[in-house]
N, C-alpha and C positions, 0 to 999 in steps of 0.2 A: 321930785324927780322929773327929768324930760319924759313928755309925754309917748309912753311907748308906742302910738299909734304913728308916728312920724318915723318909729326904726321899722315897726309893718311896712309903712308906704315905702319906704327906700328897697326893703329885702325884698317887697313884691314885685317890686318893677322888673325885676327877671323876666326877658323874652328869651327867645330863640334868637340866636346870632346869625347872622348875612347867609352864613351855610346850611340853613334848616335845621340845623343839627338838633338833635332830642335825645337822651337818654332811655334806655327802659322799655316798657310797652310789653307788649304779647314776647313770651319767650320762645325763640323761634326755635325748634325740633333739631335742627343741628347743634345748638349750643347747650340745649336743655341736656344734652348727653357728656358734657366737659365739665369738669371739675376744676377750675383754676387752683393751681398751689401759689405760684411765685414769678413775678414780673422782675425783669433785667429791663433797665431803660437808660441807657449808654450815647449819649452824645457830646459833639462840638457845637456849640456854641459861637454866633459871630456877629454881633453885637453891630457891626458896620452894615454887612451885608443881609442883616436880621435875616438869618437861615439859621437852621438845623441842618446837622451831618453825624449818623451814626446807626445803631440798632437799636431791638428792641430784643428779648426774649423771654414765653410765656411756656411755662412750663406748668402742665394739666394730667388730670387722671381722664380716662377718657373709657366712659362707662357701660360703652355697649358699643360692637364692632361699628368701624364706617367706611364708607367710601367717599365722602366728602366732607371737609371744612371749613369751616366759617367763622369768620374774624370781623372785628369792626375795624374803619379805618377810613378819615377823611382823606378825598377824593385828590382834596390839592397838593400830598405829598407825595413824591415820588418813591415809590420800590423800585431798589436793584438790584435784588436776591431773594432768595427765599431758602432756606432751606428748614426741611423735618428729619428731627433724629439724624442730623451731621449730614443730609442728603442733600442734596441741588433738587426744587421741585421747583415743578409749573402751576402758575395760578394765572390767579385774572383780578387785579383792582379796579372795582367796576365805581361809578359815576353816582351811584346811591350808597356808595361808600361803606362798601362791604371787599372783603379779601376772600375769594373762592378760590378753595384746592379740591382740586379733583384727584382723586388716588388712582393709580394704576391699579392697585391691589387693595382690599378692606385692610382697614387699619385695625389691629387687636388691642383688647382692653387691655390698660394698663399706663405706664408713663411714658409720657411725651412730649419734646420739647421742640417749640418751633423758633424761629430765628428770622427777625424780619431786617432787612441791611436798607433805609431809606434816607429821605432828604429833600430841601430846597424851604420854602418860606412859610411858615403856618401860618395859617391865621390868623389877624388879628382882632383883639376885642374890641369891639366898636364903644360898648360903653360897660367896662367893666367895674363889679363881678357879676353882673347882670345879663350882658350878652359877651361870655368868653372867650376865650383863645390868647395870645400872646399880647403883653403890654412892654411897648420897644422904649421907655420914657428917660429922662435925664435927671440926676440929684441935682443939687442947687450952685455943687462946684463943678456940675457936667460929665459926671462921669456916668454909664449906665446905669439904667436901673431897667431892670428885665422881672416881672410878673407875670406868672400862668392864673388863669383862673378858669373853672370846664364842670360846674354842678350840672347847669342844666343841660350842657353839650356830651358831655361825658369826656373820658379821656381820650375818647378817638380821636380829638381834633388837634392831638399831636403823636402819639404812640399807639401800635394796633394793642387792642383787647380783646374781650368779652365784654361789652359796655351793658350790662344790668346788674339792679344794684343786691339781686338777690346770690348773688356769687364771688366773694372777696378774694383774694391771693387769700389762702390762711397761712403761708409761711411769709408773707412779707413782700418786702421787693426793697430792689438795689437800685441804687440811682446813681452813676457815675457820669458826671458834668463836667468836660472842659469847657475852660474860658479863657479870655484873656488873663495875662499875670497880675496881680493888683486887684483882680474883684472876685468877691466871694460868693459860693453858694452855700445855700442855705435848703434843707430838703429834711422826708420825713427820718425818723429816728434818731440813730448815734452817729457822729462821724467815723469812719473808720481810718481815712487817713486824709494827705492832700498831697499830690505829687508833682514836683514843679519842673518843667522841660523847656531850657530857653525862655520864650516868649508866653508861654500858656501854663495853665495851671488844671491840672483835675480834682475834682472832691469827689467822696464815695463814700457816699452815705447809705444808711442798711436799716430797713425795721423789721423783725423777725412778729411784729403785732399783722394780723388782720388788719387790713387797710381799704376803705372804698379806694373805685380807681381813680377817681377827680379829687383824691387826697394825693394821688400818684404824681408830687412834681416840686416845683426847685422855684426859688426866686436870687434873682443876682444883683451885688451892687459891690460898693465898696466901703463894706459893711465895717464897723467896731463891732464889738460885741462883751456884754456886761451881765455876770453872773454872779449867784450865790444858791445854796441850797436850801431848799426846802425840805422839812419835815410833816410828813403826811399824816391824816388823822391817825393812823395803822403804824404809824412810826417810821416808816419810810423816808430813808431819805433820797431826794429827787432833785437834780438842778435846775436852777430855770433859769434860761437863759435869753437874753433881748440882742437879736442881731437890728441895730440901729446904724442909718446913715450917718454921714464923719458931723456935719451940721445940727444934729439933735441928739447927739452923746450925753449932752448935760441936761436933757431929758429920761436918759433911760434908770437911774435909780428910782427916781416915783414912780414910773412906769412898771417896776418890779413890786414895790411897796403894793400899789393897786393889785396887781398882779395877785400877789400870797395873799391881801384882802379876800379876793374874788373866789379864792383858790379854800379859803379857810368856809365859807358859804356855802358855797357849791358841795365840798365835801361835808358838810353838818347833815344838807337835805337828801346827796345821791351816791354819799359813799365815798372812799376812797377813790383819788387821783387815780384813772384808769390804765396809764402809761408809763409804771413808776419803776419799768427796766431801763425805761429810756430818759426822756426830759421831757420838763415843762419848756414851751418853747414860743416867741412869737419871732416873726421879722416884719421890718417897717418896708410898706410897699405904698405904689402911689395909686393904687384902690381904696375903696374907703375899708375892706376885711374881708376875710373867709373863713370857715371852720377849718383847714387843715390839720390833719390831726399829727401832733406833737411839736407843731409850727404853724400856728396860727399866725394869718396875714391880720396886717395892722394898719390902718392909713387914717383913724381917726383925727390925727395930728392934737393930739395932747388939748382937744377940746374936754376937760374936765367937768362935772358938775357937784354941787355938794347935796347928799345924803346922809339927814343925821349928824349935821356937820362936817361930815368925811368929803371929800374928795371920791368923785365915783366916776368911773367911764363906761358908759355903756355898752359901746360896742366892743372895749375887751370883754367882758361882763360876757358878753351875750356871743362869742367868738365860742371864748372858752368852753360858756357851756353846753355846746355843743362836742364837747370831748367824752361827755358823756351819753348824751342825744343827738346821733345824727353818727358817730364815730363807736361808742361803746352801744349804744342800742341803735338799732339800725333797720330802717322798713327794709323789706324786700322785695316790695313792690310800690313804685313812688307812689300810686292811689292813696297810702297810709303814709306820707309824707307828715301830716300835720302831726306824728307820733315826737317827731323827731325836732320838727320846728316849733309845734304849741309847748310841748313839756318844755323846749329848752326858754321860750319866753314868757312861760310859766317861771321858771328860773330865774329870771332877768326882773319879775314882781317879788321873787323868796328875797333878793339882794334889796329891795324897796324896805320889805320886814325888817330883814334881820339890821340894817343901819339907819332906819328914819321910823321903825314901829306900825303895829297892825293898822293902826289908822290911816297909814299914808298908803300902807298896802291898799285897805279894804276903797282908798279915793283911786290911788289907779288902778284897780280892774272894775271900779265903778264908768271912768274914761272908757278902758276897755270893753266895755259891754257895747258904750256907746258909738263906739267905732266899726263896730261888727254888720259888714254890708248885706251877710244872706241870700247874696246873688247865687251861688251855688252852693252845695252842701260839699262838707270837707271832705269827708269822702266820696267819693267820683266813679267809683264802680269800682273794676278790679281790672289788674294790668295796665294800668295806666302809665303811658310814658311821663316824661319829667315834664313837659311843657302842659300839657293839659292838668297835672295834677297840684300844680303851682300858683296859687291865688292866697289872697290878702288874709282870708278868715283861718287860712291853714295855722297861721302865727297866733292871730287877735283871738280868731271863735274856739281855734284850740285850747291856749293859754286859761280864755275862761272857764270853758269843761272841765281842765282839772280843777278852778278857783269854786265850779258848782259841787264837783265830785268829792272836794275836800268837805265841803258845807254839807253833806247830804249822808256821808259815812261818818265824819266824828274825827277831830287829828289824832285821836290813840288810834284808828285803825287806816287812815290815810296815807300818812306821811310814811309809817311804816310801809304800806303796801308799797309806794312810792320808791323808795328806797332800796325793795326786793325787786320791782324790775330795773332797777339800776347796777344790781351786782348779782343779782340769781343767775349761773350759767345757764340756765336753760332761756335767758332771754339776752342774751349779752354776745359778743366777741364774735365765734364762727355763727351764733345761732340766731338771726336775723328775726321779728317780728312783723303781724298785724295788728290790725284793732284786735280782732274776734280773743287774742294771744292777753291783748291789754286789759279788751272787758274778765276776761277770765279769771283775771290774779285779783283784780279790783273784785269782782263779785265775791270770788272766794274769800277776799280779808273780809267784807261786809258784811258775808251771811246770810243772803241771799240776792238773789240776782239782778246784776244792774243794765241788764241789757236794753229792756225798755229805754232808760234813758241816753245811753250811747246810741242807739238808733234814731233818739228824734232829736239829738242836738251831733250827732257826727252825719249820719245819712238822710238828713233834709233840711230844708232850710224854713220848718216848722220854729217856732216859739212856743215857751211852755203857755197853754192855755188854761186859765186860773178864774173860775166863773163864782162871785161871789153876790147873794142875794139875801135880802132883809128879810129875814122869814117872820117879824115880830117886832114887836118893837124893843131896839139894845140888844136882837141879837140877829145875828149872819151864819148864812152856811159858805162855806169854801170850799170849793171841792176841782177838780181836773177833769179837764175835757176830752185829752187827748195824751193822758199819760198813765198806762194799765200797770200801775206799780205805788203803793204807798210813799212820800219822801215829806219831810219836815219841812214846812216855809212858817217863816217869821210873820206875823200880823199884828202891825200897830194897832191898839187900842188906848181907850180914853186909861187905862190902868198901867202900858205901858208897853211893850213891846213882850209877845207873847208867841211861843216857838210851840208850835202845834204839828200833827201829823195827818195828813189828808191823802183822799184816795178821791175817785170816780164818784164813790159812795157821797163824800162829804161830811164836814167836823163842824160844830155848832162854835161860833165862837161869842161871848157876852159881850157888846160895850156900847157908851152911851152917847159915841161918836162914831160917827163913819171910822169904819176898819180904812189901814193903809196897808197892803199884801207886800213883804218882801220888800221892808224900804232901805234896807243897805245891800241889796243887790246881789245875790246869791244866782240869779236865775237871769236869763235870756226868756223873757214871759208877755204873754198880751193878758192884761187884766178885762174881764168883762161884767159890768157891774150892772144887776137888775134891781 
């Protein structure tokens, strides 16, 4: 398989875009008190004049009286209305791209809808899906092609929100896109209709799922599109659909094929297809991907590799799985980001197993070990906005944490545990995760507590320290330095490879060769040999 450390270096190169922009961070006291239900995000489309022209509307529970609101919203678009609850208000679009409403009167708890009427040019991504905003680009016969992309920018940086990721619409959102006649959008859930006037066309698309809001957005071209349905592990049946440019149509059935491959994997390790009111979905965009969830973007351009003889593409592979991680379980505070990017490229090593076998598995997270820089530790404190919490080990150092954590519990008690925070409601959908949420289901399948070692391979950028010494002659103590918890490593001997259990204390082990510690790589470890 390509070496996953080359899709790390691509997904890390994520900065901040031209506009500073960041997601996340300390949750500020005005918003800490809104409950988002359901985004409306209603525009024109103008593909010549690359502008935007239309509204927005966010409809919130609002949890304790106020006298002031607060919105995210970059600075470069223009407001020219506002109204609350049907009303004309006054605000202020300030320059650090925030929307302030000052009330005449406190606002009372309960429901409330505000209405934002803007417009003019957004931003463009300078080098996307890395550094976000709009992509104004051309198919091959010249017709648009229009991409959003906004993880680490959030969705401000075309429609106002809430931009933290610990608050989703839970009722959904609408997306209603005109464009020119002849091109199509493509956007999260089911289409609900398409309405054609003279020269333009509207789509209106709707997901009543929980949705992050940098999942909140549409891609335009002058799409085909090629379908069939799938049957879920659960029995479900689900469409999946490929909205593909008119010049790689005779590409989009294998694309589908891979597609239900990926689909059949993915669902072995983390459960049923999470979306299965709506559709599997991807569109071809001229980014290289993104997780959007129910429309994942796609730009690999049909670079295939073969696994196991198959035909495999990684970066659908690893889009998708993210429908589960990142989309169906979801940090709620980017600090735990690597919840969502490690498991899912944990994911992206189960697809190595299940079509080329444990041996290719166990060679690449052996790569992957070796690629793990330790500059920072994965997790980064708490509150952390999107830009600081976004670095390389989040994917690699993650990924191998669960490859140790499988190795350290046993797969009768992993893979299930696994599995349970992938469809357990109480980790899923409206109910957002941390580590502390992650260690706890994990410690509980185990049996006792695996805290210790989420702390020194999630919050430092420690190695395991593994001190072994010839106490005799043929034989050695092995024991941990710096890990106050018994766990099983493997040690070569002249006899043969021998799976022992060690503490601080230390385990005697017989042989008539130098011991080798952990030589198919379980562990991110410094050996120290007296």
């Amino acid at each position: 398989m390509r070496n996953l450390s080359i899709l790390w270096f691509l997904l890390f190169s994520l900065t901040i875009n031209s506009q500073d922009l960041k997601s996340g961070g300390v949750l500020k006291p005005e918003q800490a008190i809104m409950d988002i239900r359901h985004y409306t995000v209603a525009l024109d489309v103008n593909p010549t004049e690359k502008s935007i022209n239309g509204y927005t509307e966010i409809d919130f529970n609002l949890l304790q009286p106020t006298s002031n609101l607060l919105f995210d919203f970059w600075h470069g678009l223009t407001i020219s209305k506002l109204w609350l609850n049907g009303k004309p208000q006054t605000f202020t679009h300030t320059s650090d791209d925030y929307i302030k409403i000052p009330l005449s009167q406190p606002l009372a708890v309960g429901k409330v809808k505000l209405k934002v009427a803007y417009g003019g040019k957004p931003a463009v991504a300078t080098r996307p899906p890395w550094t976000g905003g709009f992509q104004w680009e051309k198919d091959a016969k010249g017709n648009p092609w229009i991409s959003i992309t906004c993880q680490g920018e959030g969705a401000k940086i075309y429609f106002p929100c809430k931009d933290h990721p610990s608050d989703e619409p839970n009722e959904g959102a609408d997306m209603i896109i005109t464009v020119p006649k002849g091109l199509v959008v493509t956007a999260p859930g089911l289409l609900q209709k398409v309405t054609t006037k003279k020269n333009k066309s509207t789509y209106h698309w709707k997901t009543n799922y929980t949705i992050s809001n940098y999942c909140i957005l549409f891609n335009i071209a002058k799409y085909k599109m090629t379908k069939r349905i799938y049957t879920t592990v659960d029995g479900n049946k689900v469409p999946i659909e490929y909205y593909v440019t008119e010049e790689n149509f005779d590409k989009a059935e294998h694309l589908l094929d891979l597609y239900e491959q990926s689909c059949k994997i993915l669902e072995k390790y983390f459960g049923e297809y999470p979306w299965v009111k709506e559709a599997i979905r991807a569109s071809e965009t001229p980014h290289l991907g993104m997780e959007h969830q129910t429309n994942i973007a796609y730009g690999n351009k049909y670079k295939y590799e073969k696994l196991g003889g198959k035909d495999f593409d990684w970066l659908l592979h690893h889009e998708f799985g993210h429908e589960w991680w990142a989309n169906k379980v979801t940090n709620r505070d980017w600090a735990h980001m690597w919840i969502q990017e490690g498991i899912c490229s944990f994911g992206d090593e189960l697809a190595t197993r299940e079509l080329a076998g444990e041996e290719a598995y166990l060679k690449g997270m052996q790569q992957t070990a070796r690629n793990v820089q330790n500059k920072f530790p994965v997790v980064r404190g708490e509150q952390v906005d999107s830009d600081s919490a976004y670095h390389g080990d989040i994917y690699g150092k993650g990924a191998f944490f669960m490859h140790t954590l499988r190795y350290v519990m046993g797969d009768d008690k992993f893979f299930p545990a696994l599995k349970k925070l992938a469809t357990d409601p109480q980790y899923t959908y409206d109910n957002t995760v941390v580590t502390a949420d992650v260690e706890k289901l994990f410690s509980g399948a185990y049996g006792k507590s695996l805290e210790p070692l989420f702390h020194l391979f999630l919050y430092t950028t420690d190695k395991l320290e593994v001190h072994v010494r010839e106490t005799k002659e043929n034989e050695y103590q092995v024991r941990l330095l710096n890990l106050d918890m018994p766990v099983p490593i493997d040690v070569q001997t002249d006899a043969g490879i021998q799976r022992i259990m060690t503490d601080k204390k230390g385990t005697t082990v017989t042989s008539k060769s130098p011991v080798i510690i952990d030589p198919k790589v379980f562990y991110l470890k410094k050996v120290i040999i007296e």
